[in-house]
N, C-alpha and C positions, 0 to 999 in steps of 0.2 A: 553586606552581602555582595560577595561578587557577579558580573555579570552573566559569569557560568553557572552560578545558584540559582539567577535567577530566571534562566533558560530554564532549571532544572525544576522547576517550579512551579514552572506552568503560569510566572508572572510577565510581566513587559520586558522586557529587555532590549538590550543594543546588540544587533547581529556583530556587528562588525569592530566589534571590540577585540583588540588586538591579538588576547591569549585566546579567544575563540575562534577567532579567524587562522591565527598560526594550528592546532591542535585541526580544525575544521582541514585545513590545505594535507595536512599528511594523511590523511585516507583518500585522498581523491586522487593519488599518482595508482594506488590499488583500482580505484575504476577505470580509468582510463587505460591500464593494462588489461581489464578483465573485456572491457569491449575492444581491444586489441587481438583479442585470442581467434586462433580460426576455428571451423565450426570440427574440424579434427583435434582438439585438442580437449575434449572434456572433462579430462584429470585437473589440469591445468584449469579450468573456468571452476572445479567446483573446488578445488583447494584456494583461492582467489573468492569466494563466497565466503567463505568458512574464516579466510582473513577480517573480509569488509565487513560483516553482518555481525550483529550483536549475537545471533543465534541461529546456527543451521540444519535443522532438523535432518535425519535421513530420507535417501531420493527426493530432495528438492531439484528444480534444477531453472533455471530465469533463461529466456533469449537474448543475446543481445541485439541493440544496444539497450541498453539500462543507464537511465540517469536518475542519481541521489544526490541531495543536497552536502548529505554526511556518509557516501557509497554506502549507506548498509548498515551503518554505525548501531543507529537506533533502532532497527529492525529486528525483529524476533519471529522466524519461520520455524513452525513444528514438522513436521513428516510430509514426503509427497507433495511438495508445494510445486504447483507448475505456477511460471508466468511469459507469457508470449513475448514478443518482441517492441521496443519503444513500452516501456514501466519506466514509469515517474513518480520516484517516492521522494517528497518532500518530506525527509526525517529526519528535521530538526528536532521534535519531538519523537514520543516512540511510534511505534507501531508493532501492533501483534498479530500474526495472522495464524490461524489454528492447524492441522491436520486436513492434508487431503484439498486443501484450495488450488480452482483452476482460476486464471487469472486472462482476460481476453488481452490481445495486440492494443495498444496507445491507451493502456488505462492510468489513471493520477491517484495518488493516495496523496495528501496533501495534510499535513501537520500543525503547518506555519501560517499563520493569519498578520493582517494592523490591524493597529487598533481606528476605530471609525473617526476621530476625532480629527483635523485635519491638524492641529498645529503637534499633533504626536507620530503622526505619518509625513511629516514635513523633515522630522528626524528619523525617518527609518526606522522606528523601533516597531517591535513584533514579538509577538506572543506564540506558545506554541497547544496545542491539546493534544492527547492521545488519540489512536483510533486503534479500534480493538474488532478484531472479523473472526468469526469464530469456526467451527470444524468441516468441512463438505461443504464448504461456500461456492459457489461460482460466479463470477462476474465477469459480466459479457466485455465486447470490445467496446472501448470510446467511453469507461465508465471514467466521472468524477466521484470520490469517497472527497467529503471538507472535511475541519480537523472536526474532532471530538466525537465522531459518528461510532457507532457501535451495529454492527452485522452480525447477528445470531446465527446457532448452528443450521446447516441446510439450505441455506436460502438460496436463491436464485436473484440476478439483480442485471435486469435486459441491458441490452446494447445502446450504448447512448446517453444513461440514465445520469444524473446528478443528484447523489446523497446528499439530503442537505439536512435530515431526521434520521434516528437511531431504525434500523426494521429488526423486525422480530426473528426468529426463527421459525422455519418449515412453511415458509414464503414465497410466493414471485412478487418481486416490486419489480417497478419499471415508470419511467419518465423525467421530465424537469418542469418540475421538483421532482423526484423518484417519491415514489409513493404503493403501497397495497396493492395489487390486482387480486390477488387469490392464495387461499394455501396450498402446500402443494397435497394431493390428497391421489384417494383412489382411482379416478381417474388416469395419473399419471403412472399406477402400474400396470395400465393395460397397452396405452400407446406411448410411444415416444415423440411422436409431429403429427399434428392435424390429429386425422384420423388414420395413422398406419400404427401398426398395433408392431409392440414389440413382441421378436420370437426367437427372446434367447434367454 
């Protein structure tokens, strides 16, 4: 099994293994053009997505700068995906993110893990898991997502928070560790903050 298999596989592997490393380096002249773009060029930034990303749904559209391990490689965006400025996808592994996600300013989706052992992180090696965020998600600013986490449809996930467990759908989580507070429920279609009531 080559060491691209075993990327691929969600086993151990060596990053820095030659043919991964050559294949890894040509998508990243595609990033470093795409945060090159000025904020007048938006043809330009989103045919440059459409390059780098495994999959670019319609009306996405990401601020830059943007940093990926693999520009985009292994990333799968459905429809309407916003993400603010400074997104950091560690996608070594994949990533999928559903319909309709807002994404706040300096948030990490993080793929790539070592392994605990120390005489196996002495070699660098690293493992990858999926994370999967599903439909009308929103995640606030300064969030961490670790690898293998899973984000249900609807959810809310506060400012700050670090995913370190899967949440459910039609949730606010929020903290470190990110955790429950509440569903989102009745209450939430009457006011939008506090207590100022929506009137639209």
């Amino acid at each position: 099994m080559t060491e691209r298999e075993r990327m691929d596989a969600g086993l151990i592997y060596d990053p820095g293994d030659s043919a991964i490393m050559e294949e890894q380096s040509s998508y990243l002249d595609l990033l470093y053009e795409f945060n090159a773009t000025r904020p007048s060029e938006p043809e330009k930034r989103s045919a440059l997505l459409k390059k780098m990303f495994g999959k670019v749904g319609e009306g996405c559209y990401i601020e830059p700068p943007l940093r990926a391990n693999w520009a985009g490689k292994h990333v799968f965006l459905g429809d309407s995906v916003y993400a603010n400025f400074n997104l950091t996808l560690v996608d070594d592994g994949n990533i999928f993110i559903g319909n309709k996600v807002m994404i706040g300013p300096n948030v990490t989706i993080a793929t790539a893990n070592h392994p605990i052992l120390p005489v196996l992180r002495e070699r660098a090696l690293q493992y990858n898991k999926d994370i999967h965020i599903g439909n009308n998600v929103w995640i606030g600013a300064g969030v961490i997502i670790v690898p293998g986490i899973t984000i249900g449809d609807n959810s809310v996930i506060g400012a700050g928070s670090v995913v370190t467990k899967d949440v459910p759908a039609n949730v606010v989580a929020a903290g470190n560790p990110c955790r429950v507070l509440r569903e989102i429920g009745e209450r939430d279609r009457e006011y939008f903050y506090k207590n100022e009531r929506i009137d639209i």
